[in-house]
LOMARVEX-130705 format. One record per atom (N, C-alpha, C): residue in one letter; x, y, z. Coordinates in steps of 0.1 Angstrom, whole numbers, plus 5000, padded with zeros to 4 digits. Layout:
<recs>
aXYZ ...
</recs>
This chain:
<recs>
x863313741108 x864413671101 x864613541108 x865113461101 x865613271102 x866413311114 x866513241125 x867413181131 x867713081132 x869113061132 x869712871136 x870512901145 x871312751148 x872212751155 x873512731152 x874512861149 x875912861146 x877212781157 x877912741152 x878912631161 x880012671147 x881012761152 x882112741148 x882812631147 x883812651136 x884912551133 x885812531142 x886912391145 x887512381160 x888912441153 x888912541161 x890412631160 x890012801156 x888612801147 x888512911139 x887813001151 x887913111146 x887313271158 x886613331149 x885313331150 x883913401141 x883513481153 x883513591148 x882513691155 x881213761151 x880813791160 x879313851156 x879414011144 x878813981134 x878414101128 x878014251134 x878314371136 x878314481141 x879014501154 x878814421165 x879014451180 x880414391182 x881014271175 x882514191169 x882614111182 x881214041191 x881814011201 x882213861196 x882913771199 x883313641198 x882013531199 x881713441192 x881113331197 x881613261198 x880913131209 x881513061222 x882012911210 x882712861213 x883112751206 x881912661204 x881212641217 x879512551218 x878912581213 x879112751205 x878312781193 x876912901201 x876212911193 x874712991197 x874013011182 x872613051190 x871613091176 x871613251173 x871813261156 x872113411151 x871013391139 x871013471133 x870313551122 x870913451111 x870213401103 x870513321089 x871113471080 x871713471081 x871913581067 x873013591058 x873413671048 x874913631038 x875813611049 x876313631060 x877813671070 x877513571068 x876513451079 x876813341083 x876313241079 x875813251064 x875913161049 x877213111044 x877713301043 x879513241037 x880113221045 x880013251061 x880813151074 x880712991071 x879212951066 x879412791066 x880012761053 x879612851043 x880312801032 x881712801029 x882212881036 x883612861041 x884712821046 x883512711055 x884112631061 x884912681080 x884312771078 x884812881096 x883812811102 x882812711098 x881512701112 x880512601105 x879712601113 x878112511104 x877012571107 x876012561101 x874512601107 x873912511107 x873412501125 x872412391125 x871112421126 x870112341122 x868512391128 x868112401139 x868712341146 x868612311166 x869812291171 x869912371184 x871112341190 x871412151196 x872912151189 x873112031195 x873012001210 x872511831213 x872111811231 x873311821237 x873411841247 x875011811252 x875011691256 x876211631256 x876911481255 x877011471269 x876211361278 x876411311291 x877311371301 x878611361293 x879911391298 x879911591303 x879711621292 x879211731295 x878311811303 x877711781300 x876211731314 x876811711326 x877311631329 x878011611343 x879111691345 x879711781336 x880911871336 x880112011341 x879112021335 x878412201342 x877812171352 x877112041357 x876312021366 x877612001380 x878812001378 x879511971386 x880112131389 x880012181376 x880612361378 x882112361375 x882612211369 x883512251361 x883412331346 x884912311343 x884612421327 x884812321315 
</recs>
């Protein structure tokens, strides 16, 4: 099966199909399938083809072991 990379909407709480654990606001890669078709179509999230790079700022925020 397709995988992409899911990135919730800012505010919204999407969980995983079966196990209902939460994904992370930074998002992760899931299964293309109807759930998280009508998650994007919905407007709860997007699906990307590749995870987005992290932004500099960011970068320097984990590499420091802040959150």
């Amino acid at each position: 099966m397709e995988r992409q990379f899911f990135r919730p909407a800012k505010g919204r709480l999407v969980r995983m199909p079966g196990d209902g654990t939460r994904i992370p606001a930074e998002g992760r890669m899931v299964p293309v399938d109807d759930y998280f078709r009508r998650r994007a179509r919905d407007a709860d999230g997007e699906l990307l083809k590749q995870a987005p790079k992290p932004s500099p700022k960011a970068k320097a925020s984990a590499e420091n072991g802040e959150g």
